[in-house]
C-alpha positions, -999 to +999 in steps of 0.1 A: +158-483+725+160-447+709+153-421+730+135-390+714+133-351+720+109-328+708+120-290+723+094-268+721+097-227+733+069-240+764+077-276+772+098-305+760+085-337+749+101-370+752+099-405+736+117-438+737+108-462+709+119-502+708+117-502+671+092-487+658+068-486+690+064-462+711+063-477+745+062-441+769+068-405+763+068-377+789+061-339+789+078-314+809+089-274+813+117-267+787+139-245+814+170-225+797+186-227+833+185-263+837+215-281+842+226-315+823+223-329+862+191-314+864+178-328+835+195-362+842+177-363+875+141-358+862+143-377+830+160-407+853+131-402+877+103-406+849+120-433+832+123-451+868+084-445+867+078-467+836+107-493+849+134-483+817+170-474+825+189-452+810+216-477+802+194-489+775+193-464+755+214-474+720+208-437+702+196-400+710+180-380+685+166-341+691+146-318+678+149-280+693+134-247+686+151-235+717+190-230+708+202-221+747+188-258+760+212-277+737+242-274+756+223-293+785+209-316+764+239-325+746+260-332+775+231-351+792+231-374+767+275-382+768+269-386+803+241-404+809+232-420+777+267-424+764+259-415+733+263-385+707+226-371+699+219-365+665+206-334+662+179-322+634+196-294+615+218-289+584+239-320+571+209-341+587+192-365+556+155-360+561+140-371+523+121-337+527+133-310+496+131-276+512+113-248+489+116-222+514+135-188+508+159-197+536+156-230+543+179-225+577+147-204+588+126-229+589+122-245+625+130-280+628+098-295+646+084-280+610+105-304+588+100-329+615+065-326+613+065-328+577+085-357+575+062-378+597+031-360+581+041-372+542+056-407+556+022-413+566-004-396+550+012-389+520+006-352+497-004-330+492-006-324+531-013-296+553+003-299+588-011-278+619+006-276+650-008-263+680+023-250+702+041-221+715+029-205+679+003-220+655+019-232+625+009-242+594+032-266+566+025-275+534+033-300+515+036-310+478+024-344+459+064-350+454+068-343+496+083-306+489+076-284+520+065-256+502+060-229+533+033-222+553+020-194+583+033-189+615+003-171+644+003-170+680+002-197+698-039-199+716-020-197+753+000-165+744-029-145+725-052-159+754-026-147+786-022-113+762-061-110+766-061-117+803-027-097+810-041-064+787-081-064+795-080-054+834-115-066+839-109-101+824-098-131+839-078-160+837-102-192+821-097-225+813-093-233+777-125-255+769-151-257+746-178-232+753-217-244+760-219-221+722-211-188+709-229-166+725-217-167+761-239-159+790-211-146+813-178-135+808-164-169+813-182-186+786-171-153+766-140-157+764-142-192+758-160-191+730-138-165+717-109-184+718-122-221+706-142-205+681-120-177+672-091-204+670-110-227+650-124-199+623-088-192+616-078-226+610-108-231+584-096-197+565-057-205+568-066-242+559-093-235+528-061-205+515-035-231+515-058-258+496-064-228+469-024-224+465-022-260+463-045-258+436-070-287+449-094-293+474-079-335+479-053-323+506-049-342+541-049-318+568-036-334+598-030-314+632-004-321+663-001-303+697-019-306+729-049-287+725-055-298+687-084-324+697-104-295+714-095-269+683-099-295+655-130-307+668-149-275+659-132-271+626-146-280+592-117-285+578-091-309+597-099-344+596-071-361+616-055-353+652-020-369+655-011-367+690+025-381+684+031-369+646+063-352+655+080-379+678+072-400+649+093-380+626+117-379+646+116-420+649+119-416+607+147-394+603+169-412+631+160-445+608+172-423+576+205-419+594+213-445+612+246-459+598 
């Protein structure tokens, strides 16, 4: 079985494939302070959950945005794994050809992502994920990444609103009753679905025009993409696991 990691700035997502299925996959807090034990102990108690043991783990492969959680996750992995994680970065084969200025600036749950997103859906291919940030990934017909846009995350820009506006409060993030809210509540919801989901269309319908056609799949990822994409115009497919597969695909690219 290979075990998967998915490191995010907010929480950590985990996966353990038996081939190519996935058979269970866990989110929790990404914590800088966390220990290897620590981890070991919680991932040992969720796997204990779903009746897996460690010991049956044949291969580790990670994907972090969050460099100061690698040491922990490294050694967790020698010592209760016993194995060496492969870790997506330089020197890693992916299949993806990087047209980016830097391409050591570009975050690794992007390529990831893009990996997954072309394996599957072919290009040209935008690639939304709803995370931390917002990003958006393009890809070519060939499978290039070309670039994309990075916003704020909807949880920051909404804890910004409640944190800066002293007369607003704290609200769940759900789709409003419609736009024009009928107490403060509704409000701000509809602000932040709405607003959210305006600037994916404009982001989305920009790229297509730089991509120079309107045939592109535009396929988002991230927890609250079903209740975003479901009010856009333009994204047609929610991939809930798009970048745990990726990770399943580039572990298959370099597996010796």
């Amino acid at each position: 079985m290979l075990l998967v990691f998915d490191i995010g700035n907010t929480n950590m997502v985990l996966g353990v494939y038996k081939d190519k299925e996935l058979i269970c996959n866990f989110r929790i807090g990404t914590d800088k302070s966390k220990t290897s034990d620590e981890y070991g102990v919680i991932i040992r108690q969720l796997f204990d959950y779903e009746g897996i043991s460690l010991k049956n783990i044949e291969d580790v492969i990670i994907s972090s945005v969050v460099p100061e959680v690698m040491h922990s996750l490294e050694n967790f992995s020698f010592k209760y794994c016993e194995k060496e994680p492969i870790i997506v970065g330089p020197g890693v084969k992916t299949g993806i050809n990087i047209k980016y200025e830097n391409p050591q600036q570009v975050g690794a749950d992007r390529i990831v992502n893009a990996v997954a997103g072309y394996e599957k859906y072919g290009g040209p291919l935008i690639l939304i994920d709803f995370g931390t940030a917002t990003t958006f990934c393009a890809v070519s017909q060939k499978g290039e990444y070309l670039g994309g846009a990075i916003s704020p995350g909807i949880k920051i820009s909404s804890e910004a609103l409640f944190q800066r506006a002293s007369k607003l409060h704290k609200v769940e993030i759900a789709k409003p009753k419609g736009a024009i809210g009928k107490n403060t509540t509704w409000a701000m919801q509809s602000g932040i679905v709405f607003g959210y989901a305006g600037l994916v269309d404009n982001i989305v319908s920009m790229m297509k025009e730089e991509l120079g056609s309107d045939d592109v799949n535009v396929v988002a990822t991230g927890g609250l993409a079903p209740l975003i994409c479901a009010e856009t115009k333009t994204v047609k497919i929610v991939d809930k696991f798009l970048t745990l597969e990726g990770l399943r695909i580039i572990y298959e690219r370099n597996r010796m």
